[in-house]
C-alpha positions as CSV (number, residue, x, y, z in Angstrom):
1,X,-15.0,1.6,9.7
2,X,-15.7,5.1,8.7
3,X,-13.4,7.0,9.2
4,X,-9.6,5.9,8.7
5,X,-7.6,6.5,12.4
6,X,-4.1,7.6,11.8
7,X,-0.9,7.6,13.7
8,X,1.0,10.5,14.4
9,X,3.7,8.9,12.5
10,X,5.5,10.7,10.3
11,X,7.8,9.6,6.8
12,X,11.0,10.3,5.3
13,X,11.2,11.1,2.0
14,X,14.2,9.9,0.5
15,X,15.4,9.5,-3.4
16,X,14.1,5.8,-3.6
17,X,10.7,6.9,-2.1
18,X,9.9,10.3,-3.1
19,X,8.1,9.3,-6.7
20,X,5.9,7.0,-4.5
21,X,5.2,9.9,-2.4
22,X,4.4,12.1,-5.2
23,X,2.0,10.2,-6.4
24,X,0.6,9.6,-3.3
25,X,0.1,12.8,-2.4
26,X,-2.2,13.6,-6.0
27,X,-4.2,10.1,-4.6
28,X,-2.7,8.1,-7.2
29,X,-1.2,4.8,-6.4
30,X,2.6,4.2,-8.2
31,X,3.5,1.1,-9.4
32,X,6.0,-0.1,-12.0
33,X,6.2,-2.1,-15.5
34,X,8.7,-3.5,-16.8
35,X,10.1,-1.7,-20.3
36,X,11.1,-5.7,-21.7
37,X,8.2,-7.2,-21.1
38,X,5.4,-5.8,-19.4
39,X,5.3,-7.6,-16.5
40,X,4.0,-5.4,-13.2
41,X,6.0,-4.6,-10.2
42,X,5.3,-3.3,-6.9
43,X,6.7,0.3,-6.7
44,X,9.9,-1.0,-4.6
45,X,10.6,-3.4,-7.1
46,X,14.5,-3.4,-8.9
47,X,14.0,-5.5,-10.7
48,X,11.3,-7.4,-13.2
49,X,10.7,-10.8,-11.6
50,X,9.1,-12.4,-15.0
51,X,12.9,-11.5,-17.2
52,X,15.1,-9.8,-15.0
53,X,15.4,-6.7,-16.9
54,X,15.9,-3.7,-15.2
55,X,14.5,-1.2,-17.0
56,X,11.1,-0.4,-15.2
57,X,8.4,2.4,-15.9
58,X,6.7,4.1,-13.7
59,X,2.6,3.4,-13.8
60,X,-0.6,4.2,-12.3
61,X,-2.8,1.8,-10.3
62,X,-6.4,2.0,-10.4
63,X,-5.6,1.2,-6.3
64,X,-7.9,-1.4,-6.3
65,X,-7.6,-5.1,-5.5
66,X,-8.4,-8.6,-3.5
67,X,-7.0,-9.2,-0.4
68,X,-4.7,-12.3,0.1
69,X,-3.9,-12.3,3.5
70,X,-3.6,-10.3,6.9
71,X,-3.2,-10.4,10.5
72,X,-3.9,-8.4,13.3
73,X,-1.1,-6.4,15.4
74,X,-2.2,-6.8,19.3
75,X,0.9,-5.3,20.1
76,X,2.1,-1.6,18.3
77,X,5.8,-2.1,17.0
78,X,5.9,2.3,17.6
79,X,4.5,4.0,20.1
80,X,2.5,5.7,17.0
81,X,0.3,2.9,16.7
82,X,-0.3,2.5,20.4
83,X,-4.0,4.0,19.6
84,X,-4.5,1.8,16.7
85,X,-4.0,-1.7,18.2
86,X,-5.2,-4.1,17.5
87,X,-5.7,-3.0,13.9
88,X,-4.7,-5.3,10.6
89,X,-2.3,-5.1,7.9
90,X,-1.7,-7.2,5.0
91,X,-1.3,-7.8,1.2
92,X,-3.3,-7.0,-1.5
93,X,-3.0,-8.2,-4.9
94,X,-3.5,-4.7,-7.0
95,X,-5.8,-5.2,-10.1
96,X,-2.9,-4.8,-12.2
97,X,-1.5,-7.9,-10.5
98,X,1.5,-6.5,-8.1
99,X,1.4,-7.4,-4.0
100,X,1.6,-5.0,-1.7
101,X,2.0,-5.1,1.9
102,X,-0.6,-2.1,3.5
103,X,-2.3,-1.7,6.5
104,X,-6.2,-2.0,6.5
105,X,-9.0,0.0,7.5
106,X,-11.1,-3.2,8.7
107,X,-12.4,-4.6,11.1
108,X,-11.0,-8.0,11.8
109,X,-14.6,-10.1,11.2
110,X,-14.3,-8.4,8.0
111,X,-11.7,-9.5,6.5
112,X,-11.7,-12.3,4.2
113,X,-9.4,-13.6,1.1
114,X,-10.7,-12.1,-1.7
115,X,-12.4,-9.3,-0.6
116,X,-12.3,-6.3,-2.8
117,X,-10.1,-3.3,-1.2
118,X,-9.5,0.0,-2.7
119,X,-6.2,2.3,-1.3
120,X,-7.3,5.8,0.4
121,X,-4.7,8.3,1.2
122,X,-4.3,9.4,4.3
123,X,-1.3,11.9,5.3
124,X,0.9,11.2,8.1
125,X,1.8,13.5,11.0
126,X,4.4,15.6,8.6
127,X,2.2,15.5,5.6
128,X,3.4,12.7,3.6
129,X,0.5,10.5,2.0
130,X,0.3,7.2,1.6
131,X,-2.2,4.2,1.0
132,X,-4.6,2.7,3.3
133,X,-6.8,-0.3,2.3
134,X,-10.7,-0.1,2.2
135,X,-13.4,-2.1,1.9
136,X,-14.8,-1.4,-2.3
């Protein structure tokens, strides 16, 4: 695929989202780390899932990764998508070792575990970025 279609969906803000959308909207990819240990969390995360502290920092992702696993929506769960379908989502294991659940700018005979995927940000319909997966 070329060129990334995109519903005119648009995204709240809120206070446990807006650092994720920040980031987003420079084209950088937020994740977290964990101040005890190290350990890398998706951006969502409360938690470290290696010690259980809950001191995280915030990170950047290169926004690259492998993907684990996907499907294909037949049916659009908003009328948003309606356009898209069928189109795939799924979850990519980020280089620096988080999951994350995204939808994909594939087709579906080309996806495959493992494949390399790199985010692109695309803004919704009120301006708000976030990631899309691509083929590296």
């Amino acid at each position: 695929m070329s060129e990334i279609q995109n519903p005119q969906l648009t995204l709240q803000r809120d206070d446990a989202s807006a650092r994720f959308f920040a980031a987003a909207a420079s084209g950088q990819l937020l994740i977290l780390v964990c101040a005890s240990c190290g350990n890398p969390e998706p951006a969502d995360a409360l938690s470290c899932a290696q010690c259980g502290a809950t001191a995280l920092d915030e990170a950047t992702a290169t926004g690259n990764g492998r993907l684990v696993t996907w499907t294909v929506v037949a049916r659009a769960p908003h009328p948003a998508f309606a356009d898209l379908v069928p189109y795939l989502v799924g979850v990519v294991e980020l280089d620096e070792g988080p999951w994350m659940h995204a939808r994909l700018a594939l087709a579906s005979d080309q996806a495959e575990s493992g494949l390399a995927l790199t985010a692109t940000f695309v803004p919704s319909a009120d301006g708000e970025c976030y990631p899309v997966f691509t083929k590296r």
